[in-house]
KOLTOR-940056 format. One record per residue: residue number from 0; x, y, z of N, C-alpha, C in turn; residue in three letters. Coordinates in pm, 1 decimal, padded with zeros to 6 digits. Layout:
N
> num, nx, ny, nz, cax, cay, caz, cx, cy, cz, residuo
> NUM, X, Y, Z, X, Y, Z, X, Y, Z, Ala;
...
This chain:
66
> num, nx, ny, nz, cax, cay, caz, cx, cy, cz, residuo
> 0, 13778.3, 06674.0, 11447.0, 13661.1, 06687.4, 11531.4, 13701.7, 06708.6, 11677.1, Unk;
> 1, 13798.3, 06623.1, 11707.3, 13838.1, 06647.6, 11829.4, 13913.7, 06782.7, 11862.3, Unk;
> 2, 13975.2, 06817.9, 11789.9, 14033.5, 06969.5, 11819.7, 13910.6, 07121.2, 11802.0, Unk;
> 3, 13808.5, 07076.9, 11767.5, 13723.6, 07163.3, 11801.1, 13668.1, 07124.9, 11906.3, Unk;
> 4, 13632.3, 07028.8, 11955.6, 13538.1, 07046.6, 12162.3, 13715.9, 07094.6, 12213.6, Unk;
> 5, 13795.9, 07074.4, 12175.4, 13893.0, 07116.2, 12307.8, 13902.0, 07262.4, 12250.2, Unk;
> 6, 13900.7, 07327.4, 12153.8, 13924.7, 07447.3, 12132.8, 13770.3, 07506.7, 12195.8, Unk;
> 7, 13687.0, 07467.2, 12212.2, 13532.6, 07520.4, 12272.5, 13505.4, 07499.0, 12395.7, Unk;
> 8, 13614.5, 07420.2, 12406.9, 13674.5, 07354.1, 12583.6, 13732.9, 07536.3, 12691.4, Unk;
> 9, 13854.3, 07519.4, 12568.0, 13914.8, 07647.6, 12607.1, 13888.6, 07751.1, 12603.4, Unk;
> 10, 13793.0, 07827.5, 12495.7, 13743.7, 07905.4, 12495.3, 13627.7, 07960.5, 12598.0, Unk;
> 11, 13529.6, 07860.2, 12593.7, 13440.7, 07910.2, 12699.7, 13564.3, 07916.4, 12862.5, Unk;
> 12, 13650.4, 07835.4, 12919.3, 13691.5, 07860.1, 12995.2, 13767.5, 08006.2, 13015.7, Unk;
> 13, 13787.5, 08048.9, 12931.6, 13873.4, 08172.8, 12918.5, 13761.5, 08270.8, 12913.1, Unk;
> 14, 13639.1, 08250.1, 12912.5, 13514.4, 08331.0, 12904.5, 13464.5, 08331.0, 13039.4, Unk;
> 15, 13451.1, 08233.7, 13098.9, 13473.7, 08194.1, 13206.3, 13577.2, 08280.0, 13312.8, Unk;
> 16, 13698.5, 08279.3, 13318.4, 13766.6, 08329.4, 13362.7, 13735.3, 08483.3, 13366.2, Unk;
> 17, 13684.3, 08523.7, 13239.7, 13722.0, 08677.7, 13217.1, 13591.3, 08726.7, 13330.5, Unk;
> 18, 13450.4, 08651.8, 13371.2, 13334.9, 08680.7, 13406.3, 13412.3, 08682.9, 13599.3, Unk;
> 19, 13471.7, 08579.4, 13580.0, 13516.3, 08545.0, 13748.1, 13605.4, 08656.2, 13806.0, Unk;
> 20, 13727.2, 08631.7, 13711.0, 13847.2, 08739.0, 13759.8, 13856.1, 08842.2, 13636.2, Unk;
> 21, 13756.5, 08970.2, 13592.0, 13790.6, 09042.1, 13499.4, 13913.1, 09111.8, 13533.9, Unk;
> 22, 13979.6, 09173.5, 13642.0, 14059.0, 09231.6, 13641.1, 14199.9, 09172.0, 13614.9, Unk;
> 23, 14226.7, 09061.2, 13636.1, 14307.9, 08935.5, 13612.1, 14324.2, 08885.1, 13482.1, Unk;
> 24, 14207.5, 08918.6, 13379.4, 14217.9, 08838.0, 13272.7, 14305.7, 09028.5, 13167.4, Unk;
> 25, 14238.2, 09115.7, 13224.6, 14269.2, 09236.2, 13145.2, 14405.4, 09301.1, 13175.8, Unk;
> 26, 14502.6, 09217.8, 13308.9, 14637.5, 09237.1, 13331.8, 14694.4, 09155.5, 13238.8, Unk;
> 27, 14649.9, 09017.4, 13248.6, 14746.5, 08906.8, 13125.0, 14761.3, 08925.1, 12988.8, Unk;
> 28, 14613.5, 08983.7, 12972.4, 14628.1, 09030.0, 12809.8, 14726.3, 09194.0, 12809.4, Unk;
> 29, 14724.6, 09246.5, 12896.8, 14819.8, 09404.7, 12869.8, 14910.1, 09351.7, 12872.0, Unk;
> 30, 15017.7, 09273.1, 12974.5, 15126.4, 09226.1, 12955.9, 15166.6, 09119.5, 12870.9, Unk;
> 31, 15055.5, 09031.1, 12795.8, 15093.2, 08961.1, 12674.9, 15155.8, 09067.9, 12563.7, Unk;
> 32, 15024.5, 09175.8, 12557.7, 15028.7, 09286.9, 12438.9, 15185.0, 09366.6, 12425.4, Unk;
> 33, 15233.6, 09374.7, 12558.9, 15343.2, 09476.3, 12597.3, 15452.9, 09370.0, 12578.5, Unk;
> 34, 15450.5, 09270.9, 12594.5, 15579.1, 09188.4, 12557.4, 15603.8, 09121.3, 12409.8, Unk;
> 35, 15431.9, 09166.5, 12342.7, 15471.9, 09140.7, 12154.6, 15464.7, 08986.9, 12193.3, Unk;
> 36, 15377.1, 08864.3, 12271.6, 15319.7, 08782.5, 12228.2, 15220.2, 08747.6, 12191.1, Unk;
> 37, 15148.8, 08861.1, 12172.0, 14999.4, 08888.4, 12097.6, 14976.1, 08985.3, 12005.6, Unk;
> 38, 14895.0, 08988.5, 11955.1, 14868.9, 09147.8, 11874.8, 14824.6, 09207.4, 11934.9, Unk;
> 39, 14815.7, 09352.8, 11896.4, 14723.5, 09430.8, 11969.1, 14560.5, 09412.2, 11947.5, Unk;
> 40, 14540.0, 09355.0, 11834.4, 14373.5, 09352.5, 11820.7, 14349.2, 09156.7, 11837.5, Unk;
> 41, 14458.0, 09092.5, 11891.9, 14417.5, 08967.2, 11952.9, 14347.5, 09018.4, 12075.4, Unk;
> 42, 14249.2, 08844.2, 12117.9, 14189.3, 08900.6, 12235.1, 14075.3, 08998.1, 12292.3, Unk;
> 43, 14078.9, 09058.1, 12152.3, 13978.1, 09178.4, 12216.4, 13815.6, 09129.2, 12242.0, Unk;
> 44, 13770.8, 09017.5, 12236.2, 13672.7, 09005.4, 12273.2, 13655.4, 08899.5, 12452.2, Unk;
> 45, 13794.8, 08910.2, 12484.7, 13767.1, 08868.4, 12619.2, 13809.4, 09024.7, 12663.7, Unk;
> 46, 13909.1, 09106.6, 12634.6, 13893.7, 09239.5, 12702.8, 13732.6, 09269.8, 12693.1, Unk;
> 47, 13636.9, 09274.9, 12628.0, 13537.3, 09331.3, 12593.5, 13463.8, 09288.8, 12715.3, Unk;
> 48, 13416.0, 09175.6, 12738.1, 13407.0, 09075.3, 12815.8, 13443.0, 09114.8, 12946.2, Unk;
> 49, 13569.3, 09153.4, 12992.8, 13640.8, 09176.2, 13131.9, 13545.8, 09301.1, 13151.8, Unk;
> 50, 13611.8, 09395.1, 13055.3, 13525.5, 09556.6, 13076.8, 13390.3, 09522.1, 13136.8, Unk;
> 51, 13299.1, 09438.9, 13017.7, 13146.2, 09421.7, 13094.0, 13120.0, 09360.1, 13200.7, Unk;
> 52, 13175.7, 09316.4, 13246.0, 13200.4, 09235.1, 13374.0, 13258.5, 09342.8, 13518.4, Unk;
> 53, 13315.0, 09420.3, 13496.3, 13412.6, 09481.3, 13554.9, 13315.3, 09610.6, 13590.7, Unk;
> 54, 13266.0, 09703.1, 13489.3, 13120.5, 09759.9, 13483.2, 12987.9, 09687.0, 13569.6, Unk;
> 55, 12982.1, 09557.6, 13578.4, 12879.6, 09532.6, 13678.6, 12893.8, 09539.0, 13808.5, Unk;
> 56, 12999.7, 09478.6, 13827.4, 13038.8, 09441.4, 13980.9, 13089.1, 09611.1, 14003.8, Unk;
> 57, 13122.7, 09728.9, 13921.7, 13129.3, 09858.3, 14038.3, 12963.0, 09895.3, 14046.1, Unk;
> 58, 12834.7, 09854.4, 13936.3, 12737.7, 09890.9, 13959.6, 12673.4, 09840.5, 14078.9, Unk;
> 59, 12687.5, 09738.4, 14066.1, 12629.1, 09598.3, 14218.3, 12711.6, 09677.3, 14348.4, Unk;
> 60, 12817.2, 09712.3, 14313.6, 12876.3, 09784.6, 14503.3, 12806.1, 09905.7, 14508.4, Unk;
> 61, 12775.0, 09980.0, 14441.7, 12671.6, 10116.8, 14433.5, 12583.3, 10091.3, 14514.5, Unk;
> 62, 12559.0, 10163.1, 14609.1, 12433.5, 10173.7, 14712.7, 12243.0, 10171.0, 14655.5, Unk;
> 63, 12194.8, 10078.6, 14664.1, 12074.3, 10115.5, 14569.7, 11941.7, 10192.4, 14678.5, Unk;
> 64, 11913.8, 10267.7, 14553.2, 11809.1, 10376.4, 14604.9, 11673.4, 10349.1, 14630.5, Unk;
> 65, 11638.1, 10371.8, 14713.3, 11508.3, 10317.3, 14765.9, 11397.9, 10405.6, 14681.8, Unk;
């Protein structure tokens, strides 16, 4: 029981992270991927995550149209 709140601990924090610093979370996972301590299809739902995140904040700097 206890290793699931800390695994839901970590997870949302890493969800967390990906919303705060997407560009940060989508360097650690390329260089996990590139050094073969991950898979390539580990992870992919905090890349997913970074991307959508990463997609807002260039929409939000976009000048909005009156």
């Amino acid at each position: 029981m206890l290793v699931g709140v800390y695994r839901k601990r970590i997870a949302a924090t890493a969800v967390q992270l990906a919303i705060d610093d997407p560009k940060l979370v989508k360097a650690v996972i390329a260089r996990l991927r590139k050094s073969g301590d991950i898979e390539p299809d580990d992870l992919v739902y905090l890349d997913r995550i970074a991307d959508n995140w990463i997609r807002i904040a260039e929409q939000n700097r976009r000048p909005q149209r009156a």
